[in-house]
Backbone as CSV, one residue per row, in Angstrom:
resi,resn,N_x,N_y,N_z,CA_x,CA_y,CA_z,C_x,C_y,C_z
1,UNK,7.722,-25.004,4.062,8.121,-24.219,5.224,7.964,-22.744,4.878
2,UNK,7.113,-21.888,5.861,7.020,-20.799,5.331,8.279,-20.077,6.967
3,UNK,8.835,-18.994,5.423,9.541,-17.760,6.687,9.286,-16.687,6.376
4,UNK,9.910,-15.723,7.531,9.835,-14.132,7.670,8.283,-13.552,7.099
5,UNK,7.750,-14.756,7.560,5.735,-13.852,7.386,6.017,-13.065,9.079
6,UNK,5.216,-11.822,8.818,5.295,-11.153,9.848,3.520,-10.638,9.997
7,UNK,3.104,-9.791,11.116,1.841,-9.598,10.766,1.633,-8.121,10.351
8,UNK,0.966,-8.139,9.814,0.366,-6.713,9.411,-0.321,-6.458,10.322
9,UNK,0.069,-4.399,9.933,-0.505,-3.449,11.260,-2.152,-3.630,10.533
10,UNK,-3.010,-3.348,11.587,-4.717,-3.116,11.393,-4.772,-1.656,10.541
11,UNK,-3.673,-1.064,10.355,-3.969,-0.065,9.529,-2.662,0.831,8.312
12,UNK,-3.043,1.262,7.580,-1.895,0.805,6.415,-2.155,2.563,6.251
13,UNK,-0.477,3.531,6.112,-0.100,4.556,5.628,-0.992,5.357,6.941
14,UNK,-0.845,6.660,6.615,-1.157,7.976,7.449,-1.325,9.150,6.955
15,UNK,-2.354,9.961,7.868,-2.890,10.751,7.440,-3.436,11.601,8.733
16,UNK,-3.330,12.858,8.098,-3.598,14.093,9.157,-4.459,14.549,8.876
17,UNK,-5.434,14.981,9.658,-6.910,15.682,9.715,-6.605,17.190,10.657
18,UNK,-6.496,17.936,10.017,-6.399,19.515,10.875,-7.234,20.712,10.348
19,UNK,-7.063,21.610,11.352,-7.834,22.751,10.913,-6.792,23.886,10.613
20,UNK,-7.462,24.805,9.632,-6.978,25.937,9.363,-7.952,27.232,9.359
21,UNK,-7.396,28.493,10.390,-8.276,29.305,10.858,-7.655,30.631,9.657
22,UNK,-8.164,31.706,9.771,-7.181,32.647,9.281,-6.665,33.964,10.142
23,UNK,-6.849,33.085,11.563,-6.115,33.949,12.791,-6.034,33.152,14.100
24,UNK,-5.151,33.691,14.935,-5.191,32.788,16.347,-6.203,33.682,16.976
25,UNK,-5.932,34.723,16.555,-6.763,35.793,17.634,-8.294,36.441,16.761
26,UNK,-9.105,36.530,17.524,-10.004,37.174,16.450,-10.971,38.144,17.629
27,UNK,-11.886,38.788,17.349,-12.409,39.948,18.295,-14.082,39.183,18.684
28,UNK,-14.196,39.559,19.637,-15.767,38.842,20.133,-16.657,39.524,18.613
29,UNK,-17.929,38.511,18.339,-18.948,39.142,17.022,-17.821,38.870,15.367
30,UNK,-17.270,38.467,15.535,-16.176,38.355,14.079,-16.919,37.378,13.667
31,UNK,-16.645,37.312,12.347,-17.176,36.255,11.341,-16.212,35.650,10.599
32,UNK,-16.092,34.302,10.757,-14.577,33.740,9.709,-14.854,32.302,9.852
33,UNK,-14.440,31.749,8.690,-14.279,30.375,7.765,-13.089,29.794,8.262
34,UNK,-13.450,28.515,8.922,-12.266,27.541,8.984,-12.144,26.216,8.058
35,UNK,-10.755,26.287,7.726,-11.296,25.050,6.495,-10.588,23.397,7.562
36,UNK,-11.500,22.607,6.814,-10.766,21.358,7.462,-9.699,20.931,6.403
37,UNK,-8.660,20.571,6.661,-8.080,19.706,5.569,-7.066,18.604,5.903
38,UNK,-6.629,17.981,5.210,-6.288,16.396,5.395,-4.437,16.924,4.351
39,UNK,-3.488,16.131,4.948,-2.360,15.765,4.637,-2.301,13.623,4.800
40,UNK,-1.638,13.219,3.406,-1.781,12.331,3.392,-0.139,11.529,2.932
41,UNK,0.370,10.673,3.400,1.222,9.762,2.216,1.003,8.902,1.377
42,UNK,-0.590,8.086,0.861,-0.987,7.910,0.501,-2.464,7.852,0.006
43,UNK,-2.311,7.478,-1.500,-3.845,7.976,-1.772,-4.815,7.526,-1.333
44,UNK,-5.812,8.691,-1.148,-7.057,8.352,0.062,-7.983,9.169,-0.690
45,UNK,-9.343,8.121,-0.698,-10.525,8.697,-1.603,-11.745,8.523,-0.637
46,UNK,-11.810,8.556,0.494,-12.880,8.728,1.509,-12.811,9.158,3.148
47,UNK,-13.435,10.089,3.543,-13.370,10.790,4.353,-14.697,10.723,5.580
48,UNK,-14.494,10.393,6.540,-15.511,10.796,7.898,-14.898,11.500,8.810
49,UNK,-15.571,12.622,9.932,-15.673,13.117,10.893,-16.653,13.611,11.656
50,UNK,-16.389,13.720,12.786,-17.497,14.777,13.762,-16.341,15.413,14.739
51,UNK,-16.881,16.863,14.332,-16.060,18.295,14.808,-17.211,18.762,16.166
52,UNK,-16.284,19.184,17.242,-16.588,19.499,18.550,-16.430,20.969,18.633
53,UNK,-17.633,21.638,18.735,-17.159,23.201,18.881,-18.060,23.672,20.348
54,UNK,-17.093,24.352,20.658,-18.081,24.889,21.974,-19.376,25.949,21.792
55,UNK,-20.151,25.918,22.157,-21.363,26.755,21.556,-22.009,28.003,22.288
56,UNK,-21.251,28.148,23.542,-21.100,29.085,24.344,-20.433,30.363,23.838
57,UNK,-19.304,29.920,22.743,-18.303,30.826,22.097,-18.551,31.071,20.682
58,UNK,-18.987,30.000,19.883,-18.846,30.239,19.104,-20.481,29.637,17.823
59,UNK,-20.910,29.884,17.540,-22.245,29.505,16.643,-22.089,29.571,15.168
60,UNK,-22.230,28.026,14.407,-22.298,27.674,13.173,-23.021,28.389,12.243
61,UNK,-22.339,28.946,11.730,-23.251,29.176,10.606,-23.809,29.148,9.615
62,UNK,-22.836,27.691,8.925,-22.820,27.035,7.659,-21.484,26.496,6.750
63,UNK,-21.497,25.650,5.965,-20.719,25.228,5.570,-20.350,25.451,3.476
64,UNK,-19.507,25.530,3.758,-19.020,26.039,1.931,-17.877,24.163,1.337
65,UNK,-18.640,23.657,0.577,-17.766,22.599,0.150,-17.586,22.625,-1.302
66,UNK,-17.572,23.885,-1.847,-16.952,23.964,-3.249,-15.637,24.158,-3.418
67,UNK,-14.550,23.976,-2.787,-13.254,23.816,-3.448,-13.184,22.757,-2.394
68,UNK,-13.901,21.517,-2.021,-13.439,20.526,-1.488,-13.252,19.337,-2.605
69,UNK,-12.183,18.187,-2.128,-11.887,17.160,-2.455,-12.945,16.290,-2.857
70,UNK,-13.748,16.298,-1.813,-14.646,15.672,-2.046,-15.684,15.512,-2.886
71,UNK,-16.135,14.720,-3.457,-17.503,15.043,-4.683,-18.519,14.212,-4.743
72,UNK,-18.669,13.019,-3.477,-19.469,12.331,-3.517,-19.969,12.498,-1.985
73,UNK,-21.224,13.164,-1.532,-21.551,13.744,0.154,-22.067,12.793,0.455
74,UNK,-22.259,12.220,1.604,-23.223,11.641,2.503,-24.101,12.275,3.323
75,UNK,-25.031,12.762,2.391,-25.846,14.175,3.006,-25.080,14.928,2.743
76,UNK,-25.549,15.993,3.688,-25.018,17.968,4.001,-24.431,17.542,5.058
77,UNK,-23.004,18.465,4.872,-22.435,18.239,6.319,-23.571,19.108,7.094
78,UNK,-23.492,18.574,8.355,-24.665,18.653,9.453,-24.034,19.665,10.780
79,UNK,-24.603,20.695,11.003,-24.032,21.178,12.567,-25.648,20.680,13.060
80,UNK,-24.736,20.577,14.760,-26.205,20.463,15.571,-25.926,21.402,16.598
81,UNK,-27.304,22.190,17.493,-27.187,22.590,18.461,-26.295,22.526,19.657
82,UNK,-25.892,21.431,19.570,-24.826,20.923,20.902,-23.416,21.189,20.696
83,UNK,-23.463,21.201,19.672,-21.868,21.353,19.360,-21.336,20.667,18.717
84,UNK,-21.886,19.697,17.557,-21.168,18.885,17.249,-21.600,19.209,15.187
85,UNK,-20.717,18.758,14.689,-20.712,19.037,13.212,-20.343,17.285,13.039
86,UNK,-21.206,17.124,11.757,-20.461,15.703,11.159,-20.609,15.703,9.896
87,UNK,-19.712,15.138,8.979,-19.504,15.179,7.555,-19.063,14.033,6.953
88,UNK,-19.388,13.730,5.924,-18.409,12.489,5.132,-18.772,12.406,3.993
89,UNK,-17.732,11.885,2.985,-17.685,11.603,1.359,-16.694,10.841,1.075
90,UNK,-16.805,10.889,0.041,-15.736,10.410,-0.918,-15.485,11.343,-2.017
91,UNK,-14.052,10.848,-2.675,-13.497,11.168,-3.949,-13.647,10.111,-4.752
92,UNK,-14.171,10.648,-6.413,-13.844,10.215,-7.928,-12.168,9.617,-7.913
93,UNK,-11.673,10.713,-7.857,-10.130,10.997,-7.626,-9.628,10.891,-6.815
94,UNK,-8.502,10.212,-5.870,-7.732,9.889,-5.451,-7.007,11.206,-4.917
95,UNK,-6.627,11.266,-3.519,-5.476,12.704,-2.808,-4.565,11.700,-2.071
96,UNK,-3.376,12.352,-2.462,-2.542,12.323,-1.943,-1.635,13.683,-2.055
97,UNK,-0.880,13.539,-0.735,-0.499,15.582,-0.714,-0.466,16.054,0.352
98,UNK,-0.338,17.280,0.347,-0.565,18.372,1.492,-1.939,19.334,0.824
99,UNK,-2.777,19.564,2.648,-3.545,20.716,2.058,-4.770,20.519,1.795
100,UNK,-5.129,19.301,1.890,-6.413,18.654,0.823,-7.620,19.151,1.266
101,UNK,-8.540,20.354,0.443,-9.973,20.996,1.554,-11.079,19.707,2.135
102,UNK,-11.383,19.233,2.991,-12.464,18.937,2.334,-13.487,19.499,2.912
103,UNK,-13.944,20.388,3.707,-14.608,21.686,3.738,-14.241,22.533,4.756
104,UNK,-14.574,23.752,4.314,-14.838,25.093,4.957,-15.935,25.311,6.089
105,UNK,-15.891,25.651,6.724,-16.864,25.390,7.854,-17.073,27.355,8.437
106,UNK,-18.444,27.592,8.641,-18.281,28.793,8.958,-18.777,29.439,10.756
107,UNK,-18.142,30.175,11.315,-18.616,30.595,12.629,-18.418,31.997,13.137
108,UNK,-19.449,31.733,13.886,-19.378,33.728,14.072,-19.289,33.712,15.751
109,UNK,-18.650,34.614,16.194,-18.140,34.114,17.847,-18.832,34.809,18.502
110,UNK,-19.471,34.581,20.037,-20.383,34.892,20.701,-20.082,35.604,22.141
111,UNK,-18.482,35.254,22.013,-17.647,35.974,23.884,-16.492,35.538,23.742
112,UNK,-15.952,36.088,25.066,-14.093,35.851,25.260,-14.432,34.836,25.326
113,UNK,-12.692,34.487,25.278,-12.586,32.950,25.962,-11.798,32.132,24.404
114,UNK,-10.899,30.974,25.028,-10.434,30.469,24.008,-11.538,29.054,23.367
115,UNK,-11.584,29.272,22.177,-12.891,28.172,21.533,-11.760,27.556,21.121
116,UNK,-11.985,25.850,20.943,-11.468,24.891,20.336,-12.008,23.962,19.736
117,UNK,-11.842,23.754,18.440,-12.424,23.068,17.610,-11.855,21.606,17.484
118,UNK,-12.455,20.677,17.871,-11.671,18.918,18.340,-12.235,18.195,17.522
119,UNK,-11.854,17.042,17.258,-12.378,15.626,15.802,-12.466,14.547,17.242
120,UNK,-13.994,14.645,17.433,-14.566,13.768,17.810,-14.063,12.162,17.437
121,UNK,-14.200,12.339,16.645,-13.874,11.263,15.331,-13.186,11.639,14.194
122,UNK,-12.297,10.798,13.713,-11.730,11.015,12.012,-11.706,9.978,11.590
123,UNK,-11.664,9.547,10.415,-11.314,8.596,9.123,-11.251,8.461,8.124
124,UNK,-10.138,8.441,7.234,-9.583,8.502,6.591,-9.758,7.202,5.837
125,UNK,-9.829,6.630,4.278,-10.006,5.473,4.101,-9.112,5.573,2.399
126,UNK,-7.938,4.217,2.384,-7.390,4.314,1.289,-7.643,4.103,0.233
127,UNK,-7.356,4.671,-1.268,-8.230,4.730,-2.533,-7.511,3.015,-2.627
128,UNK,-7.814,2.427,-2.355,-7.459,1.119,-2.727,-8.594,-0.058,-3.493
129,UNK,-9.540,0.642,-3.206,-10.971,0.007,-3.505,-11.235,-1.822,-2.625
130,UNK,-10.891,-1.765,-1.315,-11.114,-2.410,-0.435,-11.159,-1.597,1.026
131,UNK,-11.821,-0.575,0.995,-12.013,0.155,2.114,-10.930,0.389,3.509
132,UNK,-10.099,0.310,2.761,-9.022,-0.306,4.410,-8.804,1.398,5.065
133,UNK,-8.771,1.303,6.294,-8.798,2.278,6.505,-7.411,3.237,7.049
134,UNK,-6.776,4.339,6.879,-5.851,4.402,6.793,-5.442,4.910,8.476
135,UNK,-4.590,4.933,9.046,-3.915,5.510,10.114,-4.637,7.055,9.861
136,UNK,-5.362,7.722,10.874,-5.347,9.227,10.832,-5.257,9.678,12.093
137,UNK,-4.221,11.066,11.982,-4.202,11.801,13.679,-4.808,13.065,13.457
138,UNK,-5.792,13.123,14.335,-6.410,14.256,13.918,-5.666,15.147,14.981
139,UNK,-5.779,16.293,14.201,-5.468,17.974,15.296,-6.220,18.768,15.589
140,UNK,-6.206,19.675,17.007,-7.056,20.195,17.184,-6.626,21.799,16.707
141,UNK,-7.264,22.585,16.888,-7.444,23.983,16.921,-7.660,24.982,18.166
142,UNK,-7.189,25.744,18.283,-7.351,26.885,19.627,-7.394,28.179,18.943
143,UNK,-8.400,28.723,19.381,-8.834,30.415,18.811,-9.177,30.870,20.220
144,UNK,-8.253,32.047,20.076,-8.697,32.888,21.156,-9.547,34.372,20.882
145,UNK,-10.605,34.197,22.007,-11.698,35.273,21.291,-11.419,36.443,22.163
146,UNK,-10.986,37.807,22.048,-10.528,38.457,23.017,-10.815,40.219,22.183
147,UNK,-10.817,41.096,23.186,-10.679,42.498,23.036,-9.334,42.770,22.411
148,UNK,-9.731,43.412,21.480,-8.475,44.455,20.551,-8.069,43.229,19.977
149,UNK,-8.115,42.036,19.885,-7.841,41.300,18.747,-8.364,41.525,17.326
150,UNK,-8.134,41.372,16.216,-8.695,42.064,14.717,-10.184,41.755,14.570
151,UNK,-11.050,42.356,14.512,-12.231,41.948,13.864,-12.706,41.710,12.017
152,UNK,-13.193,39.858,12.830,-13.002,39.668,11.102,-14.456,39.728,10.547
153,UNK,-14.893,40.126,9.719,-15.727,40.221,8.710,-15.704,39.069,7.514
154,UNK,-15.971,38.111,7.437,-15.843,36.935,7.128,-16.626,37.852,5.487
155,UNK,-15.911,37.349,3.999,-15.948,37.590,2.861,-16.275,36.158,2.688
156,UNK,-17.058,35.215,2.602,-17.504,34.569,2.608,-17.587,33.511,1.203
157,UNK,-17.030,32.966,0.257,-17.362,33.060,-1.250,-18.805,31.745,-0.420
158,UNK,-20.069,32.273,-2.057,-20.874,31.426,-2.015,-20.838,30.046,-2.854
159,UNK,-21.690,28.882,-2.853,-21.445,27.878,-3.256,-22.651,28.500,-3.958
160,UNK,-22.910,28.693,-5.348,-23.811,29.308,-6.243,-24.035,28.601,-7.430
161,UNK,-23.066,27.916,-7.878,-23.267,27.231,-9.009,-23.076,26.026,-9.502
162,UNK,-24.741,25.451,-9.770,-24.628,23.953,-9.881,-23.605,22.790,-10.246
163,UNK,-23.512,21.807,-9.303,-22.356,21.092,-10.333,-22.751,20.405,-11.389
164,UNK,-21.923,19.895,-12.592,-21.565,19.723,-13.467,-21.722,18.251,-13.239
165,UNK,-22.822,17.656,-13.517,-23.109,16.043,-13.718,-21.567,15.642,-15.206
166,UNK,-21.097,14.391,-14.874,-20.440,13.812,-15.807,-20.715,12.878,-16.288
167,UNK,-21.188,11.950,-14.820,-21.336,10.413,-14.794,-22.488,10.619,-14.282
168,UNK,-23.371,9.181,-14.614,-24.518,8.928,-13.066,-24.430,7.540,-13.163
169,UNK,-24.960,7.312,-12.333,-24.767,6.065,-11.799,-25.156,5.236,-10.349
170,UNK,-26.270,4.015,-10.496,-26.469,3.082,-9.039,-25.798,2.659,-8.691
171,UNK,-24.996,2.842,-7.395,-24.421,1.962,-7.011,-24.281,1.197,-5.941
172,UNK,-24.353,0.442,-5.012,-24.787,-0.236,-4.088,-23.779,0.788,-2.522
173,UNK,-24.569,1.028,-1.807,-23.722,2.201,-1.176,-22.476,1.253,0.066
174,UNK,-21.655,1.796,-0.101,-20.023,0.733,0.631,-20.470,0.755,1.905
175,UNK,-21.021,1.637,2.578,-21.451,2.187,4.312,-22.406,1.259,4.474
176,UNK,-23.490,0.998,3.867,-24.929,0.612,4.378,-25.184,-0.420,3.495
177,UNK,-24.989,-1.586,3.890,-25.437,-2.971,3.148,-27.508,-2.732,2.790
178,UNK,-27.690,-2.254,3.806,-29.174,-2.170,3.311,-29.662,-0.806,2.357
């Protein structure tokens, strides 16, 4: 006789996907870095999204992923013409925490008006080494682009120096059976 089996949720622990600007307000023509980053309660070693930016307001200009979490890319994170950015990796290492980069994203603004940066998509996946994927709520962002707000001059650090091979290694890729 089996008791008190109950069912399990389709998704195990939680996790936040948000942005961080370094102003609400910024001046039409400013240049500034938003980083994405992830808050977690448990450890999580793989990451997907696609970021929604309006392109009327605001135009990509590239992405900085050297103080990110991440260390294994699936490609270059990608902007496209339309508005849409998509990214994904994994971690060696395991996050759990507040804060976690996993990239910097850069834009230079084009007119008034409030731009908002939205997660199309998020996912979050637990270092468990069975891919399960974890609960994530993503957040959005609101920048307002306006007169006499500060003009930023985006100081930009570059991604300049090669990384540091440790390991190498084939390995059959977890995403794509083929």
């Amino acid at each position: 006789v089996l008791t008190g089996l109950r069912a399990l949720p389709a998704f195990a622990s939680s996790a936040t996907l948000y942005f961080e600007a370094p102003a609400e307000r910024v001046a039409p023509f400013s240049e500034f870095e938003v980083k994405v980053l992830v808050d977690s309660t448990a450890a999580l070693n793989a990451y997907s999204a696609t970021i929604r930016y309006p392109v009327h307001l605001l135009e990509f200009t590239g992405s900085n992923n050297s103080r990110s979490i991440i260390n294994v890319w699936q490609g270059q994170p990608v902007g496209f013409e339309s508005g849409v950015l998509k990214f994904g990796g994994g971690s060696l290492a395991p996050f759990d925490g507040k804060a976690g980069e996993l990239l910097a994203l850069r834009f230079r603004t084009k007119g008034r008006g409030t731009a908002s940066l939205t997660f199309e998509s998020a996912a979050t996946y637990l270092a468990d080494g069975k891919g399960t994927k974890a609960e994530t709520e993503p957040k959005e962002l609101a920048i307002a682009i306006a007169e006499g707000a500060p003009r930023l001059t985006a100081n930009l650090a570059s991604d300049e120096n090669p990384p540091e091979i440790s390991f190498l290694a084939f390995v059959k890729d977890p995403f794509n059976p083929n």
